[in-house]
C-alpha positions in Angstrom: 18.5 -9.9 -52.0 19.8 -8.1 -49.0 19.5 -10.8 -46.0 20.9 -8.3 -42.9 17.3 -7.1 -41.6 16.8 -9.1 -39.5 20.5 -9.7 -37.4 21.1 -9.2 -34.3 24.2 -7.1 -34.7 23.7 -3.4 -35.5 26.2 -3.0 -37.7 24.7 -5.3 -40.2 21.7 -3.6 -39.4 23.2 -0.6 -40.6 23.6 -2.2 -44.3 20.3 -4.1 -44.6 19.4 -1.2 -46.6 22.2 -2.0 -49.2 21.6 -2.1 -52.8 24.4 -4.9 -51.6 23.0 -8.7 -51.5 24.6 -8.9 -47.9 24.5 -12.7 -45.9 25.5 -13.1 -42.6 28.9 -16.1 -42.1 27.2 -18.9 -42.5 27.0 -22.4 -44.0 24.4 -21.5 -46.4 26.7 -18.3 -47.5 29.7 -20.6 -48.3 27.3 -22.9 -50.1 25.8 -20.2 -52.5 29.9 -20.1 -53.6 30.3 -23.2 -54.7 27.3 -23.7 -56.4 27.7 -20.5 -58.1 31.2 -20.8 -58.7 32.1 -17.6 -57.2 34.7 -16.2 -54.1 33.4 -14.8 -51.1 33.7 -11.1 -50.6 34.3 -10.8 -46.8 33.8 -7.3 -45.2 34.6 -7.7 -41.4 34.3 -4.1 -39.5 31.8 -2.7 -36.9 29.5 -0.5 -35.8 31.1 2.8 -34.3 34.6 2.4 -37.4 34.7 5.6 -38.7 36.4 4.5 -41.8 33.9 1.4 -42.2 31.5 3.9 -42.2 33.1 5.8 -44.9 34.0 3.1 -47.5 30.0 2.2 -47.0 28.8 5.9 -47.7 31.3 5.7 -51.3 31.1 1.8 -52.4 28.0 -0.3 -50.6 25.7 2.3 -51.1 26.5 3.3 -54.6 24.4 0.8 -57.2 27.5 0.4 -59.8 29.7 -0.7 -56.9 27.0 -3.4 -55.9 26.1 -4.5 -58.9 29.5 -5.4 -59.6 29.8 -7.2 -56.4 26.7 -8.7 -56.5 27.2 -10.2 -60.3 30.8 -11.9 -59.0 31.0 -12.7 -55.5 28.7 -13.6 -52.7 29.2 -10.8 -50.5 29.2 -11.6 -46.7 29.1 -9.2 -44.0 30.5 -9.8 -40.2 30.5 -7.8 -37.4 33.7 -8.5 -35.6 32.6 -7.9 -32.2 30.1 -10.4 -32.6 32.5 -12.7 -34.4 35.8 -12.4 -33.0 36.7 -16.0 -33.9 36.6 -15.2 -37.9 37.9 -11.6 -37.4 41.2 -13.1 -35.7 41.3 -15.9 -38.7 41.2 -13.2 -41.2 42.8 -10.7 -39.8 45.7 -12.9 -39.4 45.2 -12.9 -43.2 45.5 -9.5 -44.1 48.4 -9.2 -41.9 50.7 -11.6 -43.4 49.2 -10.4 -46.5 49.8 -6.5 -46.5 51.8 -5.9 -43.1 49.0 -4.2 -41.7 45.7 -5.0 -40.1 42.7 -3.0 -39.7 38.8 -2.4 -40.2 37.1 -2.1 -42.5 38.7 -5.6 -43.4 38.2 -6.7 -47.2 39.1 -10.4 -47.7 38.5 -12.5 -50.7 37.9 -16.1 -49.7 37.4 -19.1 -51.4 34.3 -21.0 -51.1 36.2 -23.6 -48.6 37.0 -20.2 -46.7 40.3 -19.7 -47.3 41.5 -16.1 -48.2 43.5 -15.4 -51.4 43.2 -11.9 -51.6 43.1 -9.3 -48.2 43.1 -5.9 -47.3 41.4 -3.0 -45.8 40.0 0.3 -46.7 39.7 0.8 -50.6 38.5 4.1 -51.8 35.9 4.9 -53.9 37.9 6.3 -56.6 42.2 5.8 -56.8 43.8 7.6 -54.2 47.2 7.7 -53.2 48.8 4.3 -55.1 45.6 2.8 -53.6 43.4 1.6 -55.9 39.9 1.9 -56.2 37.2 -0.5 -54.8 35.7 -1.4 -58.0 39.4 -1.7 -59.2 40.0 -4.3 -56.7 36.5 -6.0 -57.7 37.4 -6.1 -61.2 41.0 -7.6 -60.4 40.0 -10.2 -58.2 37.1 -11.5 -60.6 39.5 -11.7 -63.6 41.5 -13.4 -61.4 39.6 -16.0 -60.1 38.1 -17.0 -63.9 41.5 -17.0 -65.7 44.1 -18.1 -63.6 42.0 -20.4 -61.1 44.9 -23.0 -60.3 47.0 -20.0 -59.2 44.3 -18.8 -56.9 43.6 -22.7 -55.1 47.2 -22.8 -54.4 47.9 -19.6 -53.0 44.7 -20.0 -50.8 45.8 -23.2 -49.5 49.5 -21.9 -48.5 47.8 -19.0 -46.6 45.3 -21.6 -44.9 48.4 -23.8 -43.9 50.3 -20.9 -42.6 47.6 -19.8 -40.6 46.9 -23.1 -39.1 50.3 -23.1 -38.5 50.4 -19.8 -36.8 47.7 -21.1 -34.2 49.7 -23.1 -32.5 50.3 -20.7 -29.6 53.0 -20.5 -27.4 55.9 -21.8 -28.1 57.4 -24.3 -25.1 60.1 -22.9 -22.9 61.9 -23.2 -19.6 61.0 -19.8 -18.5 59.1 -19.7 -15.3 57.0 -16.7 -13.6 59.4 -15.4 -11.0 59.8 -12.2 -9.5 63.0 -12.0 -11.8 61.1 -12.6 -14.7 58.6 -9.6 -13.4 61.3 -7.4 -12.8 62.6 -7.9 -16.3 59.9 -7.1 -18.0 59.0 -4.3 -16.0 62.3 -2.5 -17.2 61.9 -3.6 -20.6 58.5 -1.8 -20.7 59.4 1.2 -18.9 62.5 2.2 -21.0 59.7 2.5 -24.0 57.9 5.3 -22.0 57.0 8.3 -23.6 58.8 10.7 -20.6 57.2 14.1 -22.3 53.9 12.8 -22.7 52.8 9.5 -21.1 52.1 6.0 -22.5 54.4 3.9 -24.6 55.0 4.6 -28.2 53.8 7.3 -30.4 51.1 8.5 -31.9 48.6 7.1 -32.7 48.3 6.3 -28.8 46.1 3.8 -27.1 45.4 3.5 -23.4 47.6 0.7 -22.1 45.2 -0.7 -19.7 46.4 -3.7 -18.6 50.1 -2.3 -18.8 49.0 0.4 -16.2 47.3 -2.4 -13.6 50.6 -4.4 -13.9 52.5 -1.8 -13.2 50.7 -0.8 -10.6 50.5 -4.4 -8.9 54.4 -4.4 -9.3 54.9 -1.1 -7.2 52.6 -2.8 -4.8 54.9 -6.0 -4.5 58.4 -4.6 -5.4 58.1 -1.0 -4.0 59.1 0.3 -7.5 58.6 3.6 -7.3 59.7 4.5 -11.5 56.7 1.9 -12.1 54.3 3.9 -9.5 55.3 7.4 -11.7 55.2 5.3 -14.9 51.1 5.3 -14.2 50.7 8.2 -12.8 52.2 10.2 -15.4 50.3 8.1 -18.2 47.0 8.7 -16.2 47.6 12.0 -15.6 48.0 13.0 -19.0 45.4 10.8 -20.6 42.9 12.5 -18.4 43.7 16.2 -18.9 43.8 15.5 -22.5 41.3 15.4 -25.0 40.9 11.0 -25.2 38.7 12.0 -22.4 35.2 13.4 -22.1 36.0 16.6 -19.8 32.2 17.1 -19.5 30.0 13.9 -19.3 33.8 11.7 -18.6 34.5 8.5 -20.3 37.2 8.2 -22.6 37.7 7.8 -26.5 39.4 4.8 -28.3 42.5 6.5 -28.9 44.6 9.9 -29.3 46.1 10.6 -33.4 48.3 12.0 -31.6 51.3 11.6 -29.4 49.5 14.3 -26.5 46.9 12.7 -26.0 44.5 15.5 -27.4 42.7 14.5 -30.2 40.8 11.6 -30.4 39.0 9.1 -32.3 35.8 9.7 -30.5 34.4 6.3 -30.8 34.2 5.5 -27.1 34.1 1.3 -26.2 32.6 -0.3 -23.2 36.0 -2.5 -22.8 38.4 0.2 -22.7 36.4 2.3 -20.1 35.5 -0.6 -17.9 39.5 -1.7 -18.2 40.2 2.1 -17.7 37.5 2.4 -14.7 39.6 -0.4 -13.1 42.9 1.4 -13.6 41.9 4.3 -12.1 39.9 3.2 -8.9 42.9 1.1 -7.9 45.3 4.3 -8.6 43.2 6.0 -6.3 44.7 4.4 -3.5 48.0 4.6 -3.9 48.9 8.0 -4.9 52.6 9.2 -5.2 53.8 12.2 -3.4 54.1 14.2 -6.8 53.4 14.4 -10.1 55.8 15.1 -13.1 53.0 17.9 -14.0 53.5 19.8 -10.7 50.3 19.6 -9.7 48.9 17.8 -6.5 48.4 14.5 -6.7 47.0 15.1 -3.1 44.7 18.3 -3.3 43.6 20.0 -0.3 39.7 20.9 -1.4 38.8 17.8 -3.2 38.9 14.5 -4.4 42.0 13.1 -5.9 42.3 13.4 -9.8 42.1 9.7 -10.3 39.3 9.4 -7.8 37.6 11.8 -9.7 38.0 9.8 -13.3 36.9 6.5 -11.8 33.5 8.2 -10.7 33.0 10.1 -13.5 34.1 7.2 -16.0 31.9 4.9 -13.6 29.1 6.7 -14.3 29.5 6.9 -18.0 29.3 3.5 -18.3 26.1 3.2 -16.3 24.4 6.2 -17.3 25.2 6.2 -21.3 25.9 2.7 -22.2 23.2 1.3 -19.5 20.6 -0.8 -21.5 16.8 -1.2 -20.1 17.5 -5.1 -19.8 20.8 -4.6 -17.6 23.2 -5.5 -19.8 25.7 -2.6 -20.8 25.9 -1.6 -24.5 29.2 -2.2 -26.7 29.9 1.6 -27.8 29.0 5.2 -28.8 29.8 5.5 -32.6 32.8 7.7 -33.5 30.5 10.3 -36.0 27.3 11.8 -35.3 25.1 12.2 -38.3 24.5 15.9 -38.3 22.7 16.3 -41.8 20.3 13.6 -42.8 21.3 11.3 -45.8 25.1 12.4 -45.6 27.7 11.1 -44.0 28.1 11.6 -39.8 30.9 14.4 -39.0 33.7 13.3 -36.7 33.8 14.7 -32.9 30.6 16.8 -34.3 29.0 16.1 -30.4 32.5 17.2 -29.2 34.2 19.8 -29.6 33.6 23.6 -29.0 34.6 27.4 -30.4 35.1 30.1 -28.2 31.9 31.8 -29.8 29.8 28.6 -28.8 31.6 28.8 -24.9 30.3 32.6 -24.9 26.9 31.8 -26.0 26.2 29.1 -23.8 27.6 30.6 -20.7 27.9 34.2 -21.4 31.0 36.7 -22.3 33.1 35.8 -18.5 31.8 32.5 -17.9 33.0 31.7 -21.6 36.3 33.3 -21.5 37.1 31.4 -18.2 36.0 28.5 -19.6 37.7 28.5 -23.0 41.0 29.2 -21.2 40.4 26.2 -18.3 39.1 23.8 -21.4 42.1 24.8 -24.0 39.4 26.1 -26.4 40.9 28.5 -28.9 40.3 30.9 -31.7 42.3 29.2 -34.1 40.9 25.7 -32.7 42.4 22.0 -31.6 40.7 20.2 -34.0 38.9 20.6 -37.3 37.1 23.9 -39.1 38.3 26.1 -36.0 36.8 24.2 -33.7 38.5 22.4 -30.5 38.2 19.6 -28.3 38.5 20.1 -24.4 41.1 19.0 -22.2 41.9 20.3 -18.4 45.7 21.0 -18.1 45.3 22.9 -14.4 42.7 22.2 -12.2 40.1 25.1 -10.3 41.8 26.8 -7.8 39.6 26.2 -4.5 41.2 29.1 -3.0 39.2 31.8 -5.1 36.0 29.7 -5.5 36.5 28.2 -8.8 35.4 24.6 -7.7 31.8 26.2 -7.6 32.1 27.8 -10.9 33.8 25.1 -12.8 30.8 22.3 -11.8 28.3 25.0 -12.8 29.9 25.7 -16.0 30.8 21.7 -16.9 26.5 21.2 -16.2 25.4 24.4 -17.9 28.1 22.7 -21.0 26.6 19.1 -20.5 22.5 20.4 -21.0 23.6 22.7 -24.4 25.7 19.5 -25.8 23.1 17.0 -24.9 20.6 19.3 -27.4 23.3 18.2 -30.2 23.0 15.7 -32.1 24.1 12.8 -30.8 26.4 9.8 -32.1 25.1 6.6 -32.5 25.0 3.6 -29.7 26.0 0.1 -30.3 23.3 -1.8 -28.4 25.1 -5.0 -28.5 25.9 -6.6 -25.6 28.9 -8.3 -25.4 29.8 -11.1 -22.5 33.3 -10.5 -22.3 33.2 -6.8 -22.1 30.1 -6.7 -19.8 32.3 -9.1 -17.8 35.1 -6.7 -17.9 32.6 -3.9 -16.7 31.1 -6.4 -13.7 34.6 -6.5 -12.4 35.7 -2.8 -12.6 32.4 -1.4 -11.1 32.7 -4.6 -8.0 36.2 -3.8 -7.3 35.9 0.1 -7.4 32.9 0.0 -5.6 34.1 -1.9 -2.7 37.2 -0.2 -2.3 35.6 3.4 -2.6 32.5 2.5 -0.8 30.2 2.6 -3.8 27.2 0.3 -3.2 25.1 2.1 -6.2 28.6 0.9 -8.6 28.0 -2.9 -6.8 23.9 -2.9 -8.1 25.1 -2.7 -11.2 27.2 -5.1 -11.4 24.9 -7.5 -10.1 21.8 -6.1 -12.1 24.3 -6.4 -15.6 25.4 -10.3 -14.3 21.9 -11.3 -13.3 21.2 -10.3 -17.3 23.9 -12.3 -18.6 23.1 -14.8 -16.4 19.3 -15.3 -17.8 20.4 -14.4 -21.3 23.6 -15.2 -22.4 24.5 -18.5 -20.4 22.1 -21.4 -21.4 22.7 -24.7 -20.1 26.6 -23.3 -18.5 27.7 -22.6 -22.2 27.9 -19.2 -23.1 26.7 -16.9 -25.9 29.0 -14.2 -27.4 26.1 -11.4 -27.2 22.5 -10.2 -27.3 20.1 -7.4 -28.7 17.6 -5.3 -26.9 17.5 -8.5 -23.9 17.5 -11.1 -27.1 20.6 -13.4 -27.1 22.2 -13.7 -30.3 23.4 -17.5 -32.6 26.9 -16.6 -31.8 28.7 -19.0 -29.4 30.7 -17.3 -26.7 34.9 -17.7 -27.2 37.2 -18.1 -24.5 37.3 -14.6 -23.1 33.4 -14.5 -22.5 34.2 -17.4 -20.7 37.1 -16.0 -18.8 35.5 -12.3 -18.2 32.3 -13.4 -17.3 34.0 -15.8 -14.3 36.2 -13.1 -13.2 33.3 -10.6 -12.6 31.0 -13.3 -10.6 34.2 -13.7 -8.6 34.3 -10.0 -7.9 30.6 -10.1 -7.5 31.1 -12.9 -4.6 33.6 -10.7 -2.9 31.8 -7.6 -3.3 28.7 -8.6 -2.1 29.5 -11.7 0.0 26.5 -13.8 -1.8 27.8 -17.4 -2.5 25.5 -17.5 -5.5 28.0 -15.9 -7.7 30.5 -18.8 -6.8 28.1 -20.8 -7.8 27.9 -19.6 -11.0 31.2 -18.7 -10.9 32.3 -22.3 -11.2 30.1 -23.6 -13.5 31.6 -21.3 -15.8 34.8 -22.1 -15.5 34.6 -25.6 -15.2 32.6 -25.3 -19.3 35.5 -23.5 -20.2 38.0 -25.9 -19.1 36.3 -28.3 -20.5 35.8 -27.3 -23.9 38.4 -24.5 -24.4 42.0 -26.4 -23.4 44.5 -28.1 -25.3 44.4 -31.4 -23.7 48.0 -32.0 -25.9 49.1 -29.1 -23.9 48.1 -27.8 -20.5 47.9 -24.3 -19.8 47.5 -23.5 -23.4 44.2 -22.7 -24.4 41.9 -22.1 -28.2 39.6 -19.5 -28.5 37.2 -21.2 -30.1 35.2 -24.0 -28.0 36.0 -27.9 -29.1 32.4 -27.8 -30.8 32.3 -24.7 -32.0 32.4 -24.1 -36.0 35.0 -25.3 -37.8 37.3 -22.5 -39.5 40.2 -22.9 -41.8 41.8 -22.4 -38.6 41.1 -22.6 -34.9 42.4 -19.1 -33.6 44.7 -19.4 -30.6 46.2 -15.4 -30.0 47.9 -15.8 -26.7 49.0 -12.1 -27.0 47.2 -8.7 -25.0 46.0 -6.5 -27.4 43.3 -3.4 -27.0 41.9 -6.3 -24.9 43.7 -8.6 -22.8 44.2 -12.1 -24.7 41.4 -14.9 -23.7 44.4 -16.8 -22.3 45.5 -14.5 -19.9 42.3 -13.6 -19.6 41.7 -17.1 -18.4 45.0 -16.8 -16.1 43.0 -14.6 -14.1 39.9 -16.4 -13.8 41.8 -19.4 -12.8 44.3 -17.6 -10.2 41.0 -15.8 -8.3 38.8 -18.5 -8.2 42.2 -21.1 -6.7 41.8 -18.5 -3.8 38.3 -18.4 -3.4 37.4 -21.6 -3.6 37.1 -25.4 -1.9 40.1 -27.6 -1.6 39.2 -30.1 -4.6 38.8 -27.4 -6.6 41.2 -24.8 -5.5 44.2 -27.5 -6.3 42.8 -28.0 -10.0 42.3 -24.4 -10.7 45.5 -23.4 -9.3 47.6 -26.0 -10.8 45.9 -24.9 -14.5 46.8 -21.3 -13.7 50.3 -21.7 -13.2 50.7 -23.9 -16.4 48.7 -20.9 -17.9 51.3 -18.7 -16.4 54.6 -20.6 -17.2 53.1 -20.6 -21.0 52.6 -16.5 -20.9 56.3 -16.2 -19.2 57.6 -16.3 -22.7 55.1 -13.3 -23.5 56.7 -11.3 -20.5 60.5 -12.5 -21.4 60.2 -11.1 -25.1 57.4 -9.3 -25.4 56.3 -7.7 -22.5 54.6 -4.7 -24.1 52.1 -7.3 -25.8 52.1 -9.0 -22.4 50.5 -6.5 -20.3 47.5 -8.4 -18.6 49.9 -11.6 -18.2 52.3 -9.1 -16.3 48.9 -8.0 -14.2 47.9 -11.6 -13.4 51.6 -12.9 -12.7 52.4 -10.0 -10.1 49.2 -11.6 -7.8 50.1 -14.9 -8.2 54.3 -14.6 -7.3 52.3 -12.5 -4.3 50.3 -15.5 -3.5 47.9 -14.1 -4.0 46.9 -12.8 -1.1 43.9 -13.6 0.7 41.9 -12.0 3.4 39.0 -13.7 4.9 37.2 -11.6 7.2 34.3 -12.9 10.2 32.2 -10.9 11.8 31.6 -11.8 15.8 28.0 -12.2 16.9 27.8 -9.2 18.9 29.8 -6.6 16.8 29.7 -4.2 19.3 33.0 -2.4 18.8 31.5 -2.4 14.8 35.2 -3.7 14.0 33.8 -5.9 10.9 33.3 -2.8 8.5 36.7 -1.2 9.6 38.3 -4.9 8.8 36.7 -5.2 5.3 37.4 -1.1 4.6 41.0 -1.7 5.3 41.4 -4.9 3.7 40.0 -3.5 0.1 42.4 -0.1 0.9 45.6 -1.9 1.8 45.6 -5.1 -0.5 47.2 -5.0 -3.4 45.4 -5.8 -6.8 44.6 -9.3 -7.2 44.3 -9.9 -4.0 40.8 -11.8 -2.8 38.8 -9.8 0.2 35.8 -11.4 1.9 33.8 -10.9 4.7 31.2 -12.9 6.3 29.5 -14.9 9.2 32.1 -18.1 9.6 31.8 -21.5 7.6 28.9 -19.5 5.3 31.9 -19.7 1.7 35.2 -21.7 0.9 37.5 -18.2 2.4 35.7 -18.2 5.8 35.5 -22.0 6.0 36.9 -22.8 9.8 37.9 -19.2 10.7 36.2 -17.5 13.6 35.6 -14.1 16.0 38.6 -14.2 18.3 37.5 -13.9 21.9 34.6 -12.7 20.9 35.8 -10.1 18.1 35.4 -10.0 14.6 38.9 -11.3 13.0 40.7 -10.4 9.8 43.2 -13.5 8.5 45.8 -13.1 6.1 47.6 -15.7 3.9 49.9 -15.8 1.3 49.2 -18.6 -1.0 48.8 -21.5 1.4 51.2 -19.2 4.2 48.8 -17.7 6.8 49.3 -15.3 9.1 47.8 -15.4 12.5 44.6 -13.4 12.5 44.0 -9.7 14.0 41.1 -8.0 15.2 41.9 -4.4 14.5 42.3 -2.3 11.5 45.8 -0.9 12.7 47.1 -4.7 13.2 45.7 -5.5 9.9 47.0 -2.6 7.5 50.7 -3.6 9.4 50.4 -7.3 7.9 49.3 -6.0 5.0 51.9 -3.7 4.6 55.2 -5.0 2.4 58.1 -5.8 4.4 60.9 -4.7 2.5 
């Protein structure tokens, strides 16, 4: 029978109804193999895969496909984002395997676990010198009764290779340097897309963590081809089509090399990762733009200003859960006709006949030509998706029209249907989204983006951290079996530590540290310092313990951890600031090899290692007594505009947190105090004196 109905991942939820006898990973799954003498049939995917959705609606729903998988494997069914630990295992698989990774993932394991057989999508019928699912089925079976000894050695050599292959980073005399920063820097930017933005072509993902490193080295080296290097990538990525024109937010990624059409899943890591991007590119703005337009307008808020908010408010208004926590993802299809497949972009995307009925013949024409909508269409059946190559022209009034038009747009698409919500909540990527909405909201004066970070880490907090160990995710406020990996560790620290600064309370220090100090404890390599699993010490035992030092969609757990480390060093008491500083530059000098060979893979390394060669910097702010001259809030306002990212900002009464431990008012007025690593400055008392020592002296 079917045993799905009851997980706490949606996207098994989504197959309970299976004519499939789906389990869940477990040891009870791998059991049922041996004793029936059968491989395991693993499909690994999630909830808003367009294609996993497809390959269900042709094979896992059709009653000749399951009985065929039913009658020779036990058929298991993982939701990556729950499990990342046994979708990096296998995907490791399927890579060596085929030379390509992906999801759906199909692997064929043998009861002991290890894969013999990998590889993705399989259609329902043979399609292109792919064969067909039940094909593959019938292959593998044969397979596995006739030439058994054939099948236990080639799963072994896979199982050794990928034990081998988590061994991590190799050992190296490379150092984190600003050389070392520089180099990769130019190795990254000679890979830019000059015509369009982003690194690569198509299809094109938003570089996250490449954008914040490159951002932090303008900030330390002045580098002004890094600054445009962001700004152009920004710039493009929000007048295209990856993002939401109307309710904001942006899409997984472009098919494309221009950013316009996209695969309209939209994920709570890359937005809160984006939101981050944005609301530190906010502050430093370059004179021009590539595009020709402003990057200074006259009449109203800055364009990446504007995407912070609105991509701020996406995450808290659409992927906002009752309990606090912030859900994993809006699905890529929207299921337009009951019992059939969802339609891609369906919610989307417009025709100019749609425009002129929601808004009437002008209002539609004007819109259609501001949102790119055409008669022949962008996208699909004549349809198109929006984009915003030139901005309203204040001048004539068109600010006024434009938000009209974009809410009048909003209230007909919200009578759509709509796609479907991953309710998950994930640790690290609620982590990810604590940090973005603290650091955006202190440095654009957003206390509304500060409550909820702290209402989203007061529900992790209850839920997801029992006893300082944390758990990988919950559903509808109910935490989940799965243990938490090293970048729910990492991610979760890193937003208390923005939480601390943003709000002052020492309570999230608190925390803070006790979630470090687990991870340390049960996620390094004590043959190896600074290199870290991700998998826990006691966590289940796989054919091998995945170590992926490298930044993907998501930066890696490792240098995920560089950051947690690096922040709390700064923010913390001596004991403790010398341990976690001395881990994060072993960290560090392990992910220099990253940024010496592949710095592209290496983005969130660059991100962390361009605060660290800065110091990083530190700015403890004290408020006097009598704050007459109301100098505090100009301190802290100018501290969070002028720092560069990474840097630690907090304000307080004196002695009341490590940062503002023996620092006092100067004669009487609150004081700002500056230090570079363990270099201080002397303290100033005006906003003026402080933006000049914050200022780079080049």
């Amino acid at each position: 029978m079917n045993l799905l109905k009851d997980a706490t991942s949606p996207y098994l939820r989504q197959h309970a109804d299976n004519p499939v006898h789906w389990r869940e990973w477990s040891a009870d799954a791998l059991a049922e193999a041996r004793e029936r003498d059968v491989p395991i049939l693993l499909s690994v995917g999630y909830a808003s895969c367009h294609w996993c959705h497809v390959m269900a609606h042709e094979s896992f729903e059709d009653g000749a496909t399951a009985a065929l998988m039913n009658a020779n494997f036990v058929c298991v069914k993982v939701d990556r984002e729950e499990r990342p630990d046994l979708d990096s295992v296998y995907m490791a698989a399927t890579v060596a395997m085929t030379g390509q990774g992906g999801w759906p993932m199909t692997c064929f394991l043998t009861p002991e676990g290890e894969p013999f057989y990998c590889g993705t999508y399989y259609p329902k019928t043979p399609r292109h010198g792919v064969p067909s699912f039940a094909q593959v089925l019938t292959a593998v079976g044969e397979t596995w009764r006739n030439r058994r000894p054939e099948v236990d050695q080639a799963a072994g050599q896979v199982a050794d290779a990928l034990r081998q292959q988590a061994s991590g980073l190799p050992d190296s005399d490379i150092a984190v340097s600003a050389e070392l920063l520089e180099h990769a820097v130019a190795t990254v930017l000679r890979d830019l897309d000059t015509e369009r933005g982003g690194f690569g072509g198509a299809p094109k993902f938003p570089p996250s963590a490449l954008l914040e490193g490159l951002l932090r080295e303008y900030e330390r080296s002045g580098d002004g081809q890094a600054l445009q290097a962001v700004w152009f990538t920004a710039e493009a990525m929000a007048r295209g089509g990856i993002y939401d024109q109307l309710r904001g937010g942006f899409s997984r990624y472009s098919v494309d090399a221009n950013w316009l059409i996209p695969h309209f899943e939209k994920m709570l890591y890359d937005n809160a990762l984006l939101l981050r991007v944005y609301g530190h590119l906010a502050q430093r703005l370059p004179e021009e733009s590539p595009t020709g337009i402003s990057p200074r307008p006259v009449a109203a808020e800055s364009l990446p200003l504007r995407i912070a908010r609105e991509t701020a408010q996406f995450i808290i208004d659409d992927l906002g859960t009752d309990a606090g926590g912030f859900a994993s993802a809006l699905d890529a299809d929207t299921q337009v006709e009951e019992g059939k497949p969802g339609v891609e972009g369906a919610t989307y995307v417009w025709t100019p006949a749609e425009l002129n009925g929601a808004l009437g013949a002008l209002d539609g024409a004007w819109a259609a030509e501001l949102f790119g909508v055409t008669t022949a269409g962008t996208f699909e059946h004549g349809t198109s998706v929006l984009t915003r190559y030139r901005d309203p022209r204040p001048q004539q009034g068109e600010y006024e029209r434009y938000e009209h038009i974009r809410a009048r747009l909003r209230e007909v698409r919200a009578t759509r249907p709509q796609p479907a919500r991953d309710d998950k909540v994930v640790t690290a990527w609620n982590g990810m989204a604590i940090t973005a909405l603290a650091e955006a909201g202190g440095r654009h004066g957003r206390a509304d983006w500060i409550t909820a970070a702290v209402r989203c880490a007061n529900f992790l907090l209850d839920t997801h951290v029992v006893d300082d160990r944390v758990l990988r995710a919950s559903l509808g406020g109910v935490a989940g079996t799965s243990a938490g990996v090293l970048e729910d560790y990492a991610w979760l620290t890193t937003g208390l530590l923005a939480l601390h600064q943003a709000t002052g309370g020492i309570e999230w220090l608190d925390h803070a540290h006790r979630v470090l100090d687990a991870a340390i404890a049960h996620f390094a390599d004590p043959q190896a310092p600074g290199s870290w699993y991700d998998t826990a010490d006691d966590a289940e035992t796989l054919v091998a313990r995945p170590r992926d030092p490298l930044d993907g969609a998501t930066p890696s757990g490792s240098s995920a951890m560089a950051e947690a480390l690096l922040t709390a060093a700064a923010l913390s008491d001596p004991e403790r600031a010398s341990r976690y500083r001395d881990l994060a530059d072993r960290t560090l000098d392990r992910g220099a090899v990253a940024l010496a060979r592949a710095p592209r893979s290496a983005g969130h390394w660059l991100t962390v290692a361009e605060a660290a060669v800065q110091g990083p910097i530190q700015v403890a702010v004290v408020a006097a007594d009598a704050d007459l001259e109301g100098l505090a809030p100009g301190l802290v306002s100018t501290a969070r505009e002028f720092a560069p990212g990474g840097a630690v900002v907090l304000a307080g009464d004196p002695d009341t947190a490590p940062l503002l431990a023996d620092r006092h008012p100067v004669e009487g007025r609150s004081a700002a105090y500056v230090c570079r690593g363990s270099v201080c400055d002397l303290p100033v008392t005006t906003p003026a004196a402080l933006r000049d020592s914050l200022t780079p002296k080049r």
